[in-house]
C-alpha positions in Angstrom: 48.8 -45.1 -89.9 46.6 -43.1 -87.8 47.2 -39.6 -87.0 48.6 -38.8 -83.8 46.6 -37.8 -80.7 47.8 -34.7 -78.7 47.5 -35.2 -75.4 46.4 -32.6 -73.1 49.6 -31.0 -71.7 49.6 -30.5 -67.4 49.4 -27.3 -65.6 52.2 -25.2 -66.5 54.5 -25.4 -63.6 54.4 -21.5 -63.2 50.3 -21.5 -62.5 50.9 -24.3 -60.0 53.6 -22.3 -58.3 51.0 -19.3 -58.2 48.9 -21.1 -56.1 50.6 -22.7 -53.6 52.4 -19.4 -52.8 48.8 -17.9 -52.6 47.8 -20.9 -50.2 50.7 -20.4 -47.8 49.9 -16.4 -48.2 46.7 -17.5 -46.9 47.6 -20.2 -44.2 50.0 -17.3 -42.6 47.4 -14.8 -42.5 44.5 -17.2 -40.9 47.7 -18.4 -38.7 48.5 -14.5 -37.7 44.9 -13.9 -36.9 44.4 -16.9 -34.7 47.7 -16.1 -32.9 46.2 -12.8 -32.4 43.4 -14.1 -31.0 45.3 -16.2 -29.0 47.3 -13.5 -27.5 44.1 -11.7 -26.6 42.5 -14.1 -25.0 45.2 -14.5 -23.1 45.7 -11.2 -22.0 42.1 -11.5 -20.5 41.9 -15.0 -19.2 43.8 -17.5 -17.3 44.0 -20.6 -15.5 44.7 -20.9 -11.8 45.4 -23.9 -10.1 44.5 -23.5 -6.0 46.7 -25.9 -3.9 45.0 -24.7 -0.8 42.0 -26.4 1.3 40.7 -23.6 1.7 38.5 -23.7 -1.2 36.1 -27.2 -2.1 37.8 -26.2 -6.3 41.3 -26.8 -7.7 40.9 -25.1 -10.8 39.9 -22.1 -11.9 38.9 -20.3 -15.5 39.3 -16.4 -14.8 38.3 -13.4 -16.6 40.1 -10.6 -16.0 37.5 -7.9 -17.4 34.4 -8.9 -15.0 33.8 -7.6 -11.4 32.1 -10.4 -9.4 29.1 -10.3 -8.1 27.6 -12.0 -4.9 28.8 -16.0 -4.7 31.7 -15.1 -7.7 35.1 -16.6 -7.0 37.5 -14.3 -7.1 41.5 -14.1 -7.6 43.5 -11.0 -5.9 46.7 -10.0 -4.9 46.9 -9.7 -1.4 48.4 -6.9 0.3 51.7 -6.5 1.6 52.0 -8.0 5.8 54.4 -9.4 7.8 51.8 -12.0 8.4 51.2 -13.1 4.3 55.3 -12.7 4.0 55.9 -15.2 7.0 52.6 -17.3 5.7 53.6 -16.7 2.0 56.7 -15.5 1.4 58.1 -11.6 -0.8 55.7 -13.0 -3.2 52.4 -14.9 -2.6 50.4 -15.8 -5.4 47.3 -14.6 -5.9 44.8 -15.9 -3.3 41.4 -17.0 -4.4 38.3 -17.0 -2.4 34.3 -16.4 -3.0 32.4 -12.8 -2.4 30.4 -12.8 -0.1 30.0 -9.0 0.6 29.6 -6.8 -2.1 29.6 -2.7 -2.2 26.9 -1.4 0.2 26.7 -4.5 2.6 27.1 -4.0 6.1 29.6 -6.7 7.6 29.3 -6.9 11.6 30.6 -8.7 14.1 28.6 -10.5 17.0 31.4 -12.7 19.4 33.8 -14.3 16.9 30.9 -14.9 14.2 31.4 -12.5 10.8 28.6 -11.4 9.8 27.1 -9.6 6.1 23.7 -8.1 6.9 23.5 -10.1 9.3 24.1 -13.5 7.9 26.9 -15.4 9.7 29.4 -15.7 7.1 32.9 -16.8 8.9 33.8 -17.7 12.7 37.5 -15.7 13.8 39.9 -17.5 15.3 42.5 -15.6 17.7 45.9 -16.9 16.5 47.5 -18.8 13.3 48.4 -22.1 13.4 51.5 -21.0 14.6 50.5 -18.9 17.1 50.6 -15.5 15.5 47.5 -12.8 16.2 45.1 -12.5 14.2 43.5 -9.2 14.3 39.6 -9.2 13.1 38.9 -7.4 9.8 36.6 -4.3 8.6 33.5 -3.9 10.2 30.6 -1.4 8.7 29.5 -0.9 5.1 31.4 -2.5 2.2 33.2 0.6 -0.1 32.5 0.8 -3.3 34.5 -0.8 -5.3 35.3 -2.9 -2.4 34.3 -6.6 -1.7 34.2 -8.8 1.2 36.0 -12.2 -0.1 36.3 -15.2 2.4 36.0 -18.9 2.8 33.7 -21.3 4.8 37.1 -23.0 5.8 37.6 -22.6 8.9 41.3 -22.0 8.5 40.6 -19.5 5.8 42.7 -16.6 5.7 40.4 -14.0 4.0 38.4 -10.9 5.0 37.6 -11.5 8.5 41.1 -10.8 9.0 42.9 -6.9 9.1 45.6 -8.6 7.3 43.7 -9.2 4.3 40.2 -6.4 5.2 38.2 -5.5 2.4 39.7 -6.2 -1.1 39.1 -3.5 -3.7 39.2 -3.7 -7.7 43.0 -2.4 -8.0 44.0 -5.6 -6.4 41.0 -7.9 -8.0 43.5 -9.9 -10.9 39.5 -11.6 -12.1 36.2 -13.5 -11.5 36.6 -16.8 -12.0 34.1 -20.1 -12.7 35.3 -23.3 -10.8 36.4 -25.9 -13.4 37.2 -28.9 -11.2 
């Protein structure tokens, strides 16, 4: 009779063990980075959706580090009115509209045409849809810090108007890149 073979004996149990706790040690860890990442990211970017016509884009990437430059979208808070409250209620979202002044221009008026050295930028109306006054915005040179945001809607409600004027960075939320 032949002589018996050994066969090769598996893994001990206790080396296998060691690795798949070393594995999961390691898929937490890439999982707590990438959450941290996430978070990050978050805290310096969004998404808005615009569900006004006053604006040709619906959605918006925005990054909540960058000051915009000339042509930039921009989100900001608008400031507190009785106008935005009866138009948007105790708490409007942030409203999003393009730069086009930015610290240093001059914005003027000629007749009801806005203009930012001395390109016609927006047309005023005298009342709101509903009837309400609408008092023209800032005229002179643009603070620092300070832009001029509108729209070429003509129903825009945006710097042309006091109840809005110049918007400076404490109430800028980000620049944002039109997505659709």
């Amino acid at each position: 009779m032949p002589p018996a073979t050994e066969l090769s004996a598996p893994a001990a149990p206790a080396k296998l063990g060691q690795r798949a706790r070393w594995l999961a040690i390691g898929v937490l860890g890439a999982g707590l980075a990438a959450s941290s990442a996430l978070s990050q990211w978050r805290d310096e970017h969004a998404v808005l959706i615009n569900t006004t016509e006053s604006l040709p884009n619906w959605a918006f990437f925005i990054d909540k580090g960058r000051l915009p430059q000339r042509g930039d979208f921009v989100v900001f808070n608008p400031p507190k009115s009785a106008l935005i409250t009866a138009h948007f209620g105790e708490n409007p979202a942030p409203f999003a509209k393009r730069a086009l002044g930015v610290p240093g221009d001059v914005v003027t008026r000629e007749g009801n045409r806005v203009k930012v050295n001395g390109e016609t930028v927006a047309t005023l109306k005298p009342l709101t849809k509903r009837g309400e006054t609408l008092a023209p915005g800032p005229t002179g040179p643009i603070p620092e810090r300070c832009y001029y945001l509108g729209t070429a809607h003509p129903d825009g409600f945006d710097s042309r108007y006091a109840a809005i004027g110049f918007v400076c960075a404490d109430r800028i939320v980000g620049t944002g890149d039109a997505l659709l």
